[in-house]
PAKOL-704286 format. One line per 5 residues: number of its first residue (from 1); their letters; for each residue x, y, z of C-alpha. Coordinates in steps of 0.5 Angstrom, whole numbers. Layout:
BEGIN
NUM	a	X,Y,Z | ...
***
This chain:
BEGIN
1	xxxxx	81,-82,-17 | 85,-88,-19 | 84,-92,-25 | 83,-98,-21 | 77,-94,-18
6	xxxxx	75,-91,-25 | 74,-98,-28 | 71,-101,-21 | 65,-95,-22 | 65,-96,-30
11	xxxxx	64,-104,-30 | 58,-102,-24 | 54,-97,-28 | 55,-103,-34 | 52,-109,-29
16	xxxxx	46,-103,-28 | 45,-103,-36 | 44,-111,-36 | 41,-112,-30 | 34,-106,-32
21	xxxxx	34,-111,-37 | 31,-116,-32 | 29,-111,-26 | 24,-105,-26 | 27,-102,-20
26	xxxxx	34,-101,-24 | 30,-98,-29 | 27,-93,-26 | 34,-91,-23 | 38,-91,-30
31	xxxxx	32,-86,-33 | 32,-82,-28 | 39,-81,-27 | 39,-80,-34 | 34,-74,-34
36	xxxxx	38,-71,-28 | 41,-66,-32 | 36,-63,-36 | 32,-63,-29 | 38,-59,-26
41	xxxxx	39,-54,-32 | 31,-53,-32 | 31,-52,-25 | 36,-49,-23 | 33,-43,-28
46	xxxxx	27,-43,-25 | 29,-43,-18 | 36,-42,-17 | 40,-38,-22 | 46,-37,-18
51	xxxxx	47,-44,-16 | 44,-48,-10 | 46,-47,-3 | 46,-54,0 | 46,-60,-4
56	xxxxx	45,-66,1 | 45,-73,-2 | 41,-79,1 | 43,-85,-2 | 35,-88,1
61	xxxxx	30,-86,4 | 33,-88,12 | 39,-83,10 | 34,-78,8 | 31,-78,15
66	xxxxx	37,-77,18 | 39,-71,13 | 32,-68,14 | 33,-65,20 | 39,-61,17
71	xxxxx	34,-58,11 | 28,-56,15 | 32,-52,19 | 35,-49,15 | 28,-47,11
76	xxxxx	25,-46,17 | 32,-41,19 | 33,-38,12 | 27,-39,7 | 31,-35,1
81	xxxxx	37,-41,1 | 36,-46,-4 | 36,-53,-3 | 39,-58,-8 | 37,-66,-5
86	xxxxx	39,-72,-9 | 38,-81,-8 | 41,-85,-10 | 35,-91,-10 | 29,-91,-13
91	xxxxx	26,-93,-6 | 28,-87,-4 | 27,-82,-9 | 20,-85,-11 | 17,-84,-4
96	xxxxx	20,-76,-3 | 21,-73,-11 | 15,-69,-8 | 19,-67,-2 | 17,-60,-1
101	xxxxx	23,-58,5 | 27,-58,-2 | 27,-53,-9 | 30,-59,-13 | 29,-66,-12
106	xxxxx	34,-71,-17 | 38,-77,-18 | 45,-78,-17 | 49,-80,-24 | 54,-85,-23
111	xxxxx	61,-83,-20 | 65,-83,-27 | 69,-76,-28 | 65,-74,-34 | 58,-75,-31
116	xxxxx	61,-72,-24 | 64,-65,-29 | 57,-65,-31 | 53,-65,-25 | 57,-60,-22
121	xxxxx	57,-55,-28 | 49,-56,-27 | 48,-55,-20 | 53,-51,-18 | 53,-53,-11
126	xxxxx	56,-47,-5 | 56,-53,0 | 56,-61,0 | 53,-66,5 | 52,-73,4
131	xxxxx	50,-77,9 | 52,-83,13 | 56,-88,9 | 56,-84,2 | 64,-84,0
136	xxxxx	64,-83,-8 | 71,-82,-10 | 70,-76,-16 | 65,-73,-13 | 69,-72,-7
141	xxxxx	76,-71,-11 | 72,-66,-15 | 68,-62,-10 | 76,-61,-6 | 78,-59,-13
146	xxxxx	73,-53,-13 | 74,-51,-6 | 66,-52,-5 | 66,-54,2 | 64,-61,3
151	xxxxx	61,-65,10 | 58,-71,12 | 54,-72,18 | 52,-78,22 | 57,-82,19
156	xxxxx	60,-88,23 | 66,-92,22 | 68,-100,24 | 75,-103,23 | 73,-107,18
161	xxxxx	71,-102,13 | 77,-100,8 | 79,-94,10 | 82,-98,16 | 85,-104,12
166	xxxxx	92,-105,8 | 92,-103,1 | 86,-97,3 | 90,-91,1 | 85,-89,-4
171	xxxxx	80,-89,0 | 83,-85,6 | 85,-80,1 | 77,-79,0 | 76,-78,7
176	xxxxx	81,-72,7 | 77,-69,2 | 71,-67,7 | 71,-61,10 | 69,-64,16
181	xxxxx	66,-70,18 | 61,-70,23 | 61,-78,27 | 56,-82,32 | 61,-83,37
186	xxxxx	68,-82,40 | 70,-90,37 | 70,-87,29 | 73,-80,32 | 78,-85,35
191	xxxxx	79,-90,28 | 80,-84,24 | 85,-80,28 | 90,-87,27 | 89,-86,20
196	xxxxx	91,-78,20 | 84,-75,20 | 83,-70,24 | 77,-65,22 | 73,-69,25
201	xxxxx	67,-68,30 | 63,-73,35 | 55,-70,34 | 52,-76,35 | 45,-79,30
206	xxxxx	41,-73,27 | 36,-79,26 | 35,-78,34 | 32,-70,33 | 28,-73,26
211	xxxxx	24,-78,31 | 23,-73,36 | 20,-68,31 | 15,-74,29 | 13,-75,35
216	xxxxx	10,-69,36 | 7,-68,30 | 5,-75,28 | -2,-76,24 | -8,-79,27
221	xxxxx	-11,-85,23 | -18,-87,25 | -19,-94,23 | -12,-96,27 | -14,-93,32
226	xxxxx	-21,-95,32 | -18,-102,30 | -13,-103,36 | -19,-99,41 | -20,-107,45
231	xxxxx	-13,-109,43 | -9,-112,49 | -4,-112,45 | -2,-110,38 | 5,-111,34
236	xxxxx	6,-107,29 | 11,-110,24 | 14,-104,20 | 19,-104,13 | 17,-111,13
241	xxxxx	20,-117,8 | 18,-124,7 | 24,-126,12 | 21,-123,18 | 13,-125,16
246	xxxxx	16,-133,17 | 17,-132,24 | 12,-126,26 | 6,-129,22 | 7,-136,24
251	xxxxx	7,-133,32 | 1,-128,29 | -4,-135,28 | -2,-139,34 | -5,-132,39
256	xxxxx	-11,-130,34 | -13,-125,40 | -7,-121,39 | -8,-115,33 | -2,-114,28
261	xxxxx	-1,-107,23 | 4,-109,18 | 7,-104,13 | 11,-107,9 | 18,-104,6
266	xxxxx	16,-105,-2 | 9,-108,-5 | 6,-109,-10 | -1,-113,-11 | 1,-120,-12
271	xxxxx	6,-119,-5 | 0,-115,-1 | -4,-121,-3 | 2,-126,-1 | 2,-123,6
276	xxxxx	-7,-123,7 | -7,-131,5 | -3,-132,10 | -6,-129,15 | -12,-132,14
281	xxxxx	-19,-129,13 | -18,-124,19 | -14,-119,15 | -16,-113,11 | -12,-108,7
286	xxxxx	-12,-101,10 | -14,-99,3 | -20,-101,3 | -22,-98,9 | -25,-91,8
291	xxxxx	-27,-89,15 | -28,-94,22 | -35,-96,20 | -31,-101,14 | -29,-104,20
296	xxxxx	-32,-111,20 | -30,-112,27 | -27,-119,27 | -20,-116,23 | -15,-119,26
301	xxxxx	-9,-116,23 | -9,-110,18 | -3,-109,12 | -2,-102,10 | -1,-101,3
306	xxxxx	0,-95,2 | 6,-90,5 | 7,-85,9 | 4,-87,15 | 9,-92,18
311	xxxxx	12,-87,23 | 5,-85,25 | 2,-92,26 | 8,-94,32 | 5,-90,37
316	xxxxx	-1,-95,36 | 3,-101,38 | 5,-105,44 | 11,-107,41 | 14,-107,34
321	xxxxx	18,-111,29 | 22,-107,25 | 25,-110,18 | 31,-111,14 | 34,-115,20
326	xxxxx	34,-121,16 | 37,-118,9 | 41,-112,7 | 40,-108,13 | 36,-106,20
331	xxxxx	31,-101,18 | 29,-95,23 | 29,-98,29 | 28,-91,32 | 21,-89,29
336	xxxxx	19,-94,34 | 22,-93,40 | 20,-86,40 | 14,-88,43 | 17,-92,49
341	xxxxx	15,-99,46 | 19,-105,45 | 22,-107,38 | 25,-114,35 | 30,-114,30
346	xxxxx	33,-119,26 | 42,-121,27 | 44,-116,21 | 44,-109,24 | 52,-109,27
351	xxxxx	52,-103,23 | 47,-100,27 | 50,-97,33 | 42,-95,36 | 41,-103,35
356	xxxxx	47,-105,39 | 46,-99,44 | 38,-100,45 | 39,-108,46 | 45,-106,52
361	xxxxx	39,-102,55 | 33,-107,55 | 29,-103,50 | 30,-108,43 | 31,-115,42
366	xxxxx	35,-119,37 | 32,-126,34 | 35,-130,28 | 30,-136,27 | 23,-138,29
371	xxxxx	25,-141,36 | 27,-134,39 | 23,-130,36 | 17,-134,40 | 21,-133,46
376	xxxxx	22,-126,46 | 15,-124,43 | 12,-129,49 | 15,-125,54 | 13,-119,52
381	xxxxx	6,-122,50 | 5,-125,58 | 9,-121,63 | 6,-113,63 | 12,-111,67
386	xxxxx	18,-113,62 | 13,-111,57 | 13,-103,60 | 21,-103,62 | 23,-105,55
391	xxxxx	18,-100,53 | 21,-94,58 | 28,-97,57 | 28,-96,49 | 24,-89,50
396	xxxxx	29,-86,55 | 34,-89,51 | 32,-83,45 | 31,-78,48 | 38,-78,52
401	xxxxx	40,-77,44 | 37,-71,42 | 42,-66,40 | 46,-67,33 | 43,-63,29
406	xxxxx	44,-57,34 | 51,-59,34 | 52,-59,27 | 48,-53,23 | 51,-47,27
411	xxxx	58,-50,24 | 55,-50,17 | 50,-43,18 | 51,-40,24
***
């Protein structure tokens, strides 16, 4: 890559190094990268000598979703491949390091042309796949280089972005570094055919085929369900932050007869706290319930301070409330609307073309203050029949989405 580019990557792993002063998550990121290395050289002699078949990298736990798919069915289709999966977030890598559809499971280093070298030296990936929105100048340069052949999948492309800007030509030589680029709709096909690249192919959302394999396999939790069992209705805030319990939680209050789960996005015990003050006295941590028989009876609202259920616990809604619409980001809207409920989202999902779709169809609704949001959860609270169209409008909507994977794994494996 360029020097400019070089320079900009150096002053970002520097601002990184100060801000682990202060951030514990930073930290965490910095010490794992750091251990990347000999994690690779480790693993590599016990499980995959010859180098990996497929290096898949997520930046975060929603890019790791859509990435997922791909994996399991290649575990699934070929077992003796070794499967190499990186983060790049600590939220990420905290919840799947133990992720056993992979043989390895790492921090990616900065992309500086000294930690890229090493990296691949240690991998010694045959196949490269970065999901969505990840587009490192090094690693790309350097896997073209190699001639190791190189793919993203899920991607999405806007005009804004600096692919399609003036003085973008460094970016737009990163791109003609894939092999491939496997996009969610014929708009991105479009973008980057006016920018000259043309080894692209419109596959759609393999997110859509991970929610479908959610669905059929989700778990059972019996203290929700024993909790919901004489709900009229039950709204389930999923990734949930601080922004978003301003305006559901006030609304939660003002109707004590509606029941609530809530899942925040990260928690410690001082935030978990935060949240069962608020609700008042009826709310209880899922933690502290064993079994249905903990179950007072007078809970109104239940926080879940612990991972890995979300994706279960939707089917358990008369709606959801997906979180990061307010902050860096729409969560994953999709995981809800599997089981044919309605979802209500904060304004920053313009990324998101789930969010814009959903909403055109009548299965989400987009609030950005205290005032909508009453509005959109009044409706959906007193009129059955919105309620049942919004929920058979989102559902409908992902399963006329199924099929990336199918379109993406035969070009790779077959």
């Amino acid at each position: 890559m360029n020097p400019l580019y070089n320079a900009a990557i150096s002053l970002y792993s520097a601002a990184a190094r100060l801000a682990a002063l202060r951030s514990p998550k930073v930290k965490e990121m910095l010490a794992g990268q750091a251990a990347t290395l000999r994690t690779l050289a480790e693993e590599r002699r016990r499980v995959a000598p010859g180098g990996y078949d497929l290096w898949l990298h997520a930046a975060s736990l929603g890019e790791f979703e859509q990435g997922r798919p791909l994996m399991e069915r290649l575990r699934r289709e070929h077992p003796d491949k070794k499967i190499l999966l990186t983060f790049f977030s600590p939220s990420g890598y905290r919840v799947r390091h133990n992720y056993a559809g992979a043989d390895t499971v790492a921090y990616l280093p900065f992309d500086t042309p000294a930690r890229v070298s090493a990296f691949l030296d240690a991998a010694a990936p045959k196949m490269a796949v970065f999901v969505k929105y990840e587009f490192w100048g090094n690693y790309l340069e350097q896997l073209a280089k190699r001639r190791i052949p190189t793919y993203i999948i899920s991607a999405i492309f806007r005009p804004g972005q600096r692919f399609f800007r003036p003085g973008g030509g460094a970016f737009r030589r990163m791109l003609g570094n894939f092999t491939r680029l496997y996009v969610q709709d014929e708009r991105s096909r479009e973008l980057l055919a006016g920018i000259g690249i043309d080894r692209v192919t419109v596959s759609g959302d393999t997110r859509f085929d991970r929610v479908t394999d959610i669905l059929r396999t989700a778990k059972n939790v019996p203290v929700v369900e024993k909790f919901v069992e004489n709900s009229t209705f039950t709204l389930i805030a999923g990734s949930s932050w601080a922004p978003d319990e301003d305006l559901y939680i006030p609304w939660l209050k003002s109707h004590p007869r509606v029941k609530a789960v809530i899942a925040p996005h990260e928690f410690d015990d001082a935030r978990i706290k935060r949240i069962a003050e608020r609700l008042g006295p009826g709310a209880r941590r899922l933690s502290e319930l064993a079994s249905p028989a903990d179950l007072r009876g007078d809970e109104t609202a239940l926080i879940v301070d612990c991972f890995g259920l979300l994706s279960s616990l939707y089917r358990y809604g008369s709606m959801a409330w997906v979180g990061g619409g307010f902050g860096a980001g729409l969560h994953n809207i999709n995981e809800a609307a599997v089981y044919g409920i309605p979802v209500v989202f904060g304004p920053n999902n313009r990324k998101f073309k789930e969010a814009a779709d959903m909403q055109a169809c009548g299965g989400a609704f987009e609030v950005t203050d205290r005032r909508s949001a009453e509005t959109v959860l009044d409706r959906l609270l007193d009129d059955r029949g919105a309620l049942h169209k919004a929920g058979e409008a989102a559902g409908n909507y992902i399963r006329a989405n199924i099929g990336a994977t199918d379109k993406i794994y035969p070009d790779l494996f077959g």
